[in-house]
C-alpha positions in Angstrom: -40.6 37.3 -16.4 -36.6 36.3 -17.1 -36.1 32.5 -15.9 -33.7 31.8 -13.2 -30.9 29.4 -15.1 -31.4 25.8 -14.2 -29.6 25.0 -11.2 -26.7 22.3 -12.7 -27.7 18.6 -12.2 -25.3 16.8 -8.7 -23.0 14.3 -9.7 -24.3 11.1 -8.4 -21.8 8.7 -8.9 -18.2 8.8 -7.0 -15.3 7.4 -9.0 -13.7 4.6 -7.5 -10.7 6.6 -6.7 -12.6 9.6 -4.9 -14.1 6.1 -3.1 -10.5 5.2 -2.2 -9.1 8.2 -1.0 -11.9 9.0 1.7 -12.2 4.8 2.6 -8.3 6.1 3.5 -8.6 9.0 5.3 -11.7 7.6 7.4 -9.6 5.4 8.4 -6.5 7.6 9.6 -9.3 9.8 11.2 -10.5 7.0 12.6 -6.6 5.2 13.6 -5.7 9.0 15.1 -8.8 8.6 17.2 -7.9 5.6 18.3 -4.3 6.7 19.5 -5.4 9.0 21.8 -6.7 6.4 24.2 -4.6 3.6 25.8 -3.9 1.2 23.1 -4.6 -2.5 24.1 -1.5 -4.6 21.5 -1.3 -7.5 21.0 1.3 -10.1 18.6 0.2 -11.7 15.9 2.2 -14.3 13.7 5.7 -13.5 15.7 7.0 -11.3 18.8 7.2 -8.1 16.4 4.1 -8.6 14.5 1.4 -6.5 16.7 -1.9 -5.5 15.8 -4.0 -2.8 18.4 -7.6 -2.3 18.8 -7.3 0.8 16.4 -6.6 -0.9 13.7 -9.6 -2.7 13.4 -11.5 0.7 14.0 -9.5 2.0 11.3 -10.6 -0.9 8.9 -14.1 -0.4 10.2 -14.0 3.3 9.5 -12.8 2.5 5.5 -15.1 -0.6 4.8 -18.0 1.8 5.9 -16.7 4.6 3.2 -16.6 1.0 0.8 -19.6 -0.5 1.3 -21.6 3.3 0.9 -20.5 3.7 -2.3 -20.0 0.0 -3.5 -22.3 -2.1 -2.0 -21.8 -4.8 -4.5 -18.2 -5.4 -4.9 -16.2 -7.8 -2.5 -14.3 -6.2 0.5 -11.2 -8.0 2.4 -9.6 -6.4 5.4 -6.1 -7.3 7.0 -8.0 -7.5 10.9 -10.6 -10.1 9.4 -13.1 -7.8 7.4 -14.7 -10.0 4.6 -17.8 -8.9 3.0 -18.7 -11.4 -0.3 -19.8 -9.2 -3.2 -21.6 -9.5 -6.1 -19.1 -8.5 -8.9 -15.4 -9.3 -9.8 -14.2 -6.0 -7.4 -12.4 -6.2 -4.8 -11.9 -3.8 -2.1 -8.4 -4.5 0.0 -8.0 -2.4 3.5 -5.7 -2.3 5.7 -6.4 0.5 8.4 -2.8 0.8 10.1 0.3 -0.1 8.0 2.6 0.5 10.3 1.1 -1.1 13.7 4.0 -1.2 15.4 5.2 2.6 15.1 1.8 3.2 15.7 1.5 1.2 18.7 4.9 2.7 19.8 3.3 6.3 19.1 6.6 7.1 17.0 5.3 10.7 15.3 5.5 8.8 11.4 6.1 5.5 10.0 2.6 4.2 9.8 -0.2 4.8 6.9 -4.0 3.5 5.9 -3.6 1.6 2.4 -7.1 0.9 0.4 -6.7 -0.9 -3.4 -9.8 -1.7 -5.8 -8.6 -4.6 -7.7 -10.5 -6.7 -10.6 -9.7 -9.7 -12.5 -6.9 -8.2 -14.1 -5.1 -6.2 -11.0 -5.4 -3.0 -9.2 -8.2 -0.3 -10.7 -7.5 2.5 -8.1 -5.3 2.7 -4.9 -5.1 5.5 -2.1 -2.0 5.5 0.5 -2.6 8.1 3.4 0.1 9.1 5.2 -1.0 11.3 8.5 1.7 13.4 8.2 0.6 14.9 5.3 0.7 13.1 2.1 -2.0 11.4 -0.1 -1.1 9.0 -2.6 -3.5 8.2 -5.0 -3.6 6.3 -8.3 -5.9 5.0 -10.7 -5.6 2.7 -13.6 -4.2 4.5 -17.2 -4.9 8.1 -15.5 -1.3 8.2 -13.2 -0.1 8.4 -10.1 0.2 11.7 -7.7 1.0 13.2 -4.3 -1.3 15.9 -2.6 -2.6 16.4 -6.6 1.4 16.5 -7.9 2.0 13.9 -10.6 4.9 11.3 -9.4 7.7 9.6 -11.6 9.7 6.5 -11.0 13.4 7.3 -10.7 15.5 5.6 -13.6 19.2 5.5 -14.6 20.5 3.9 -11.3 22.6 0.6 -11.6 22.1 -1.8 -8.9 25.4 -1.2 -7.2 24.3 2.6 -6.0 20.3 2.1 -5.9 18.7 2.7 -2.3 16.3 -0.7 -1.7 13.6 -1.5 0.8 13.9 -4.8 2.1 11.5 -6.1 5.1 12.8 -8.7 6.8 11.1 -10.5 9.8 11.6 -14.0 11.6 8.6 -15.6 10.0 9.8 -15.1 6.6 13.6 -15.3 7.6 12.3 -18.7 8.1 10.9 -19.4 4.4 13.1 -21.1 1.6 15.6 -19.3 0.4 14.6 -15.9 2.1 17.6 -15.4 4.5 19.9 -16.7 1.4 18.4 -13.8 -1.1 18.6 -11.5 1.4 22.1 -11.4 2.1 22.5 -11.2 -1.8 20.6 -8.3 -1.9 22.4 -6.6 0.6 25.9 -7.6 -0.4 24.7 -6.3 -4.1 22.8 -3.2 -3.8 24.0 0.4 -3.2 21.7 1.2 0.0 19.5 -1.3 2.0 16.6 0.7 3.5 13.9 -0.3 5.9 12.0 3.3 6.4 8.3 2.3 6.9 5.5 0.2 6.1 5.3 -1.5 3.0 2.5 0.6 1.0 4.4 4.1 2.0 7.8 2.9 0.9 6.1 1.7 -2.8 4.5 5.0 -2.5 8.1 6.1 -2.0 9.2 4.3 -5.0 6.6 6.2 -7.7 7.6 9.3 -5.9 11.3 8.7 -6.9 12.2 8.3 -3.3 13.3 4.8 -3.0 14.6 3.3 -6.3 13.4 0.2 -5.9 11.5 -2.4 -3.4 11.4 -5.7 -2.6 9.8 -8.3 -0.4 8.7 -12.0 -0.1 5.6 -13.4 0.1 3.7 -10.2 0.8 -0.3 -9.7 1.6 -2.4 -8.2 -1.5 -3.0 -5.2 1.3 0.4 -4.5 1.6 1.4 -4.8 -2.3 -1.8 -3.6 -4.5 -2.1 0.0 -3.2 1.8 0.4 -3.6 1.9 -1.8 -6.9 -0.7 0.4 -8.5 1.2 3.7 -7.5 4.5 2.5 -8.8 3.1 1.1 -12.5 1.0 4.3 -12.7 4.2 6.3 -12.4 6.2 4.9 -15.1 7.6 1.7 -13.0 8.0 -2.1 -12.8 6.2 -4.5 -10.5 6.8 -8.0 -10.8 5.2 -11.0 -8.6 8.1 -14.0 -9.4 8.2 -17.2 -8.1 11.2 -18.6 -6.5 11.8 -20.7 -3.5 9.5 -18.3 -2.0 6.9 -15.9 -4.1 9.2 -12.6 -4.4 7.0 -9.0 -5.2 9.5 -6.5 -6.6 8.7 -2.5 -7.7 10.5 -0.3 -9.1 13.0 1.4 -12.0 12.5 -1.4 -14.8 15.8 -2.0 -14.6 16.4 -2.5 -11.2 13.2 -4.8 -11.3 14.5 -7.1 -13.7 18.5 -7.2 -12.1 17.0 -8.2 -8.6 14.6 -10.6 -10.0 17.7 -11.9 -12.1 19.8 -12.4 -8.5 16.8 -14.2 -6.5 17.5 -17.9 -6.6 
């Protein structure tokens, strides 16, 4: 009697990007949900800084994905999630980038953002964006868009690059902030504030933006986007100033706005 062939083994193990890019889309599944609903908002650290009951259903949603597949490593959440793991990993969420556009139920300008970091940065980062694009990137294996590999723009001086610069009134407030930004915008070709921080460094490695700059930023709101820009042949550079500045981009254009911070 002729054998059947043996029926091929199931992978059992996820890799920590397929990990990252569903904790992400669980939680725009989740955020879209959410939206559909009347959405209770609230402020946070200033007037403009909101934060809505969806996005901690959003965070929920992805730290359930994490914690699944990785029930070891660390998790930290922008609403508060904070799970203590067993291993140098680190999971960082945050559910809504974007809250206010979100809130304000504008049809874009908000994503979910998940990074994997260990003790020497970001392992794997996924940016969703509902409208239709999925960033993902992991460590030495590059950066893409919907599956398309993405490359960092070069061979743009300073004078004609288009920037992203987010400004608010609690870090207007912070040494040497409101100073640097007017140098930035007084030396750069195109000052651009088009969405949340982890969709405009997706932006960046997609050859969008040029280049992208902001102080004293959250590790949810740079490691996603820093991964995704060094994966695609870019810069990232945390400097210390008066203020702790994080910068992405064309090499170049990293090292001439780090060179104009004071």
């Amino acid at each position: 009697m002729e054998r059947s062939p043996p029926i091929p083994a199931q992978p059992t193990h996820q890799s920590d990007l397929s990990v990252a890019v569903a904790a992400v889309q669980a939680a725009t599944h989740a955020a879209e949900a959410a939206r559909g609903a009347p959405l209770r908002a609230r402020a946070k650290s200033v007037a403009a800084d909101l934060v809505t009951d969806a996005d901690a259903q959003a965070e929920h949603a992805a730290a359930t994905v994490i914690r699944t597949a990785r029930p070891d490593d660390a998790i930290v959440g922008e609403e508060g999630t904070s799970d203590d793991g067993s291993t140098s990993r680190r999971w960082y969420i945050d559910g809504i980038d974007g809250t206010v556009a979100f809130a304000n139920r504008l049809p874009g300008g908000w994503c979910s953002a998940v990074a994997l970091a260990d003790e020497h940065g970001p392992l794997a980062a996924a940016v969703h964006d509902p409208l239709g694009e999925l960033y993902a990137a992991a460590r030495g294996e590059g950066a893409t868009c919907n599956g398309q590999p993405l490359q960092v723009r070069t061979g743009r001086a300073l004078d004609e690059a288009h920037v992203a610069l987010f400004l608010r009134q609690d870090r207007l407030v912070l040494p040497g902030v409101r100073a640097n930004g007017h140098a930035i915008l007084d030396r750069t070709g195109l000052l651009r504030h088009a969405g949340p921080g982890s969709l405009e460094l997706a932006w960046v490695a997609a050859g969008r933006l040029d280049a992208w700059v902001q102080p004293e930023t959250d590790p949810w709101d740079w490691l996603p986007g820093e991964l995704l820009v060094t994966e695609a042949g870019g810069k990232t550079l945390v400097t210390q100033r008066d203020a702790r500045w994080h910068i992405a981009g064309a090499s170049s254009l990293v090292d001439a706005l780090s060179q104009m911070l004071s």
